[in-house]
C-alpha positions as CSV (number, residue, x, y, z in Angstrom):
1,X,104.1,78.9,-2.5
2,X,103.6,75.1,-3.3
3,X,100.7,73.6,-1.2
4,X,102.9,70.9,-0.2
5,X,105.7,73.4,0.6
6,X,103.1,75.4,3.1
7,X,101.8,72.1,5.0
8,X,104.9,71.3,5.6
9,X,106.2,74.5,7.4
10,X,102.7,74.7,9.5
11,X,103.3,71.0,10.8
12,X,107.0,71.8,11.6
13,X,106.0,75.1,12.9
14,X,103.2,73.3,15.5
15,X,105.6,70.8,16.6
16,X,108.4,73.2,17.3
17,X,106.2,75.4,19.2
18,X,104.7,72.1,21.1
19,X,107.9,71.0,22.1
20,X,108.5,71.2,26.2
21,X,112.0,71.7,27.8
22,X,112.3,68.6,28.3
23,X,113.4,67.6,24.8
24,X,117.0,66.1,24.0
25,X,119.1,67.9,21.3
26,X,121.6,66.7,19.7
27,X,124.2,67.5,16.9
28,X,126.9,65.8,14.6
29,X,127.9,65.3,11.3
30,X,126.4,63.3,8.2
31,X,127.8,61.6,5.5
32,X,127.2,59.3,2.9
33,X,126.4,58.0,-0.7
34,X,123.2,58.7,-3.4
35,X,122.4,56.8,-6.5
36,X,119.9,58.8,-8.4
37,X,117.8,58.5,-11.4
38,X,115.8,60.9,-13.1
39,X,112.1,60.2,-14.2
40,X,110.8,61.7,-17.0
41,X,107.0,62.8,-18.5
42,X,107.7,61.2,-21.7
43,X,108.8,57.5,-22.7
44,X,111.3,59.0,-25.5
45,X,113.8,59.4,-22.4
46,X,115.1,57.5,-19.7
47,X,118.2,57.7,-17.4
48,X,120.7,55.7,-15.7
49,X,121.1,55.6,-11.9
50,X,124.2,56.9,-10.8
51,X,126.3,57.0,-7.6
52,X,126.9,60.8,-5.9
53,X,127.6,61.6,-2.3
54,X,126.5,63.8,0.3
55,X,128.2,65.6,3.5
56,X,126.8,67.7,6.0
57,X,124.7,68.5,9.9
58,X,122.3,66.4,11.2
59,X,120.5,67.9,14.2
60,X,118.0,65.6,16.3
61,X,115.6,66.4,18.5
62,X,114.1,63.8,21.2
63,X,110.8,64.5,22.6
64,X,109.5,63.5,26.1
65,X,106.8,61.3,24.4
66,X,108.0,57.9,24.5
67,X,109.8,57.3,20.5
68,X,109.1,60.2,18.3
69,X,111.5,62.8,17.5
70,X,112.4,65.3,14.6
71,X,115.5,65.5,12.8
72,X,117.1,68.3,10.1
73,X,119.8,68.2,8.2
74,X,121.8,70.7,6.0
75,X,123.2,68.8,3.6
76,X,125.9,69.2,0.3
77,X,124.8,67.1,-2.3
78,X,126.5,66.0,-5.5
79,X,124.7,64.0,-8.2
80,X,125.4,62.8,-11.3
81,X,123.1,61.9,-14.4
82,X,123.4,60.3,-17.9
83,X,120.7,59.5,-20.2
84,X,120.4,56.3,-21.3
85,X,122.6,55.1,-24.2
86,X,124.2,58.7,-23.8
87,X,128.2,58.8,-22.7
88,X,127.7,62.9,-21.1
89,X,127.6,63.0,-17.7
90,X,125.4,65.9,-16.0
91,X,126.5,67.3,-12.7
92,X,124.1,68.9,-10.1
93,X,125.3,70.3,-6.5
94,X,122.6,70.9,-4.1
95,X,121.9,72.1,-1.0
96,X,119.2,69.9,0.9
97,X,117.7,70.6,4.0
98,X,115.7,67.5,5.1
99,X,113.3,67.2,8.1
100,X,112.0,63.7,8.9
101,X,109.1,63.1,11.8
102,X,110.6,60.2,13.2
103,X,109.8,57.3,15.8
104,X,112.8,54.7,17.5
105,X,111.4,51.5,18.5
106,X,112.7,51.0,22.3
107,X,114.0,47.6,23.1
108,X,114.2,46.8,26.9
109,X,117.4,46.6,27.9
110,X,118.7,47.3,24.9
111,X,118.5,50.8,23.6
112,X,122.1,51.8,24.6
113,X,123.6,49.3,22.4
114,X,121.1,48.7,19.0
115,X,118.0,50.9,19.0
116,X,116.2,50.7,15.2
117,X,113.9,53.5,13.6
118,X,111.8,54.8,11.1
119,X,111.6,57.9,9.0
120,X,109.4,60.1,6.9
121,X,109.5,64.0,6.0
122,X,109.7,66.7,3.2
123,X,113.6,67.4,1.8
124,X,113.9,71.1,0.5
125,X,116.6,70.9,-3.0
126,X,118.2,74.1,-3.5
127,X,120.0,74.2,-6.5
128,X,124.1,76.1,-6.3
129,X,125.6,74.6,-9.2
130,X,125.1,72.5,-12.3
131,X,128.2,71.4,-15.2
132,X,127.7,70.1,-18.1
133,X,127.5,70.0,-21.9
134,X,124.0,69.1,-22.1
135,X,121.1,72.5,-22.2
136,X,118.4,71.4,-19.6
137,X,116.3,74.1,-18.0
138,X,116.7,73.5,-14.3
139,X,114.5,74.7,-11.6
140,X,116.5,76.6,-8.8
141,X,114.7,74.8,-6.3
142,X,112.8,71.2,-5.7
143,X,110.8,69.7,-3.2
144,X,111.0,65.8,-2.6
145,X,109.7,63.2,0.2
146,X,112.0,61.1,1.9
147,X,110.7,57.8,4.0
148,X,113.5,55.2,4.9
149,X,114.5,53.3,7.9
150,X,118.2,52.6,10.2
151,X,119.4,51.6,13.4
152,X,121.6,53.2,16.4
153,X,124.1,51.8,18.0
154,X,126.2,52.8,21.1
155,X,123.8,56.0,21.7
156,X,125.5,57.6,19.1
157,X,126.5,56.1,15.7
158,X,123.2,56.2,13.4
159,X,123.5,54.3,9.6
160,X,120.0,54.9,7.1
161,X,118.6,53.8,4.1
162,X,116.2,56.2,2.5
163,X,114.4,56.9,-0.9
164,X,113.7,60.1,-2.1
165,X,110.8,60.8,-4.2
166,X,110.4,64.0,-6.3
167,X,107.3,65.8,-5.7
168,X,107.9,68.9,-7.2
169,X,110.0,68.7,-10.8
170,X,113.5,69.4,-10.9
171,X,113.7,70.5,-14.6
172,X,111.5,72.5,-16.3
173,X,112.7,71.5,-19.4
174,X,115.2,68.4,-20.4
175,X,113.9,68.1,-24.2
176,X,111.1,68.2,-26.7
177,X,108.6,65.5,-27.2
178,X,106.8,64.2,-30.9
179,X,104.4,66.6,-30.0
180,X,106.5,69.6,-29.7
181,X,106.0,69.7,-25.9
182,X,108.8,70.1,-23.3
183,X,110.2,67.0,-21.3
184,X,110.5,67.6,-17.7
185,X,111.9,65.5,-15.3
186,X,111.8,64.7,-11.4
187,X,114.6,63.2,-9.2
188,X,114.6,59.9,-7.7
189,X,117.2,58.7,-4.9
190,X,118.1,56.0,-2.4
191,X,121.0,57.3,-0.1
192,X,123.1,55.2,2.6
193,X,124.2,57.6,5.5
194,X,126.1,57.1,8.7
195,X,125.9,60.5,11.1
196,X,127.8,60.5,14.8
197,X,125.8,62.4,17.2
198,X,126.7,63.9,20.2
């Protein structure tokens, strides 16, 4: 397992089994729109960013200390990719399971109307379908780190910007290099999301 992978579990792990009854839980669903890019190991490739969408469950938990709380998400996600100066479009689905540590700033008096937060956490990509023309050696599974920021309003309604940064790579292989090596390639996002919580 992936270092990064097994910090991640133990910290989640700690905090779950930290957590007093008096947490808040809440549940509803998430939707929004991804423009991603790839980055790549060598300089003889580059991509375009392009616009995909995602849909799925956000689940938050509140804890009793005053701000922080832990969110997770099971998301669909669709993305597209083109190279540059290429016309072929690549399509990945995903499955993403994001969890984000995160902390809401409380404003006095105003928390039930507009209450603005911060985000940071691991966001586990597992791979369920791919179509295209173009042969790239995917990897069934990627790890990326998401940090962003948004803003609640009415207690309920919760809109996000986030960028995605890929910390494990997404293709093993997307080409070959001068040198005979293979080209790999790691996903970068920004997403907008709105989720409804109840």
């Amino acid at each position: 397992m992936h270092p990064m992978k097994r910090l991640t579990i133990i910290l989640f792990a700690l905090l779950m089994l930290a957590m007093p009854a008096a947490a808040q839980l809440r549940l509803g669903p998430k939707v929004g729109i991804a423009t991603s890019s790839l980055h790549f190991d060598s300089k003889m490739l580059s991509s375009e960013r392009r616009m995909g969408w995602t849909a799925g469950l956000q689940l938050e938990l509140r804890l009793p200390i005053v701000g922080l709380g832990i969110d997770g998400s099971v998301m669909f996600t669709h993305r597209n990719d083109v190279l540059q100066g290429d016309t072929r479009t690549y399509h990945r689905n995903y499955i993403e399971i994001p969890l984000h540590l995160r902390y809401t700033l409380s404003l006095v008096g105003l928390n039930k109307l507009v209450a603005p937060f911060a985000f940071t956490g691991p966001n586990f990509g597992l791979l369920c379908h791919e179509s295209s023309n173009i042969t790239w050696d995917n990897r069934a599974s990627n790890l990326s780190w998401d940090a962003g920021f948004g803003v609640e309003l009415f207690g309920h309604l919760q809109v996000s910007a986030s960028y995605s940064l890929g910390v494990t790579k997404a293709f093993k292989q997307v080409g070959i290099d001068r040198n005979g090596q293979g080209i790999t390639g790691r996903d970068h996002c920004w997403t907008l999301t709105a989720a409804y919580l109840f």
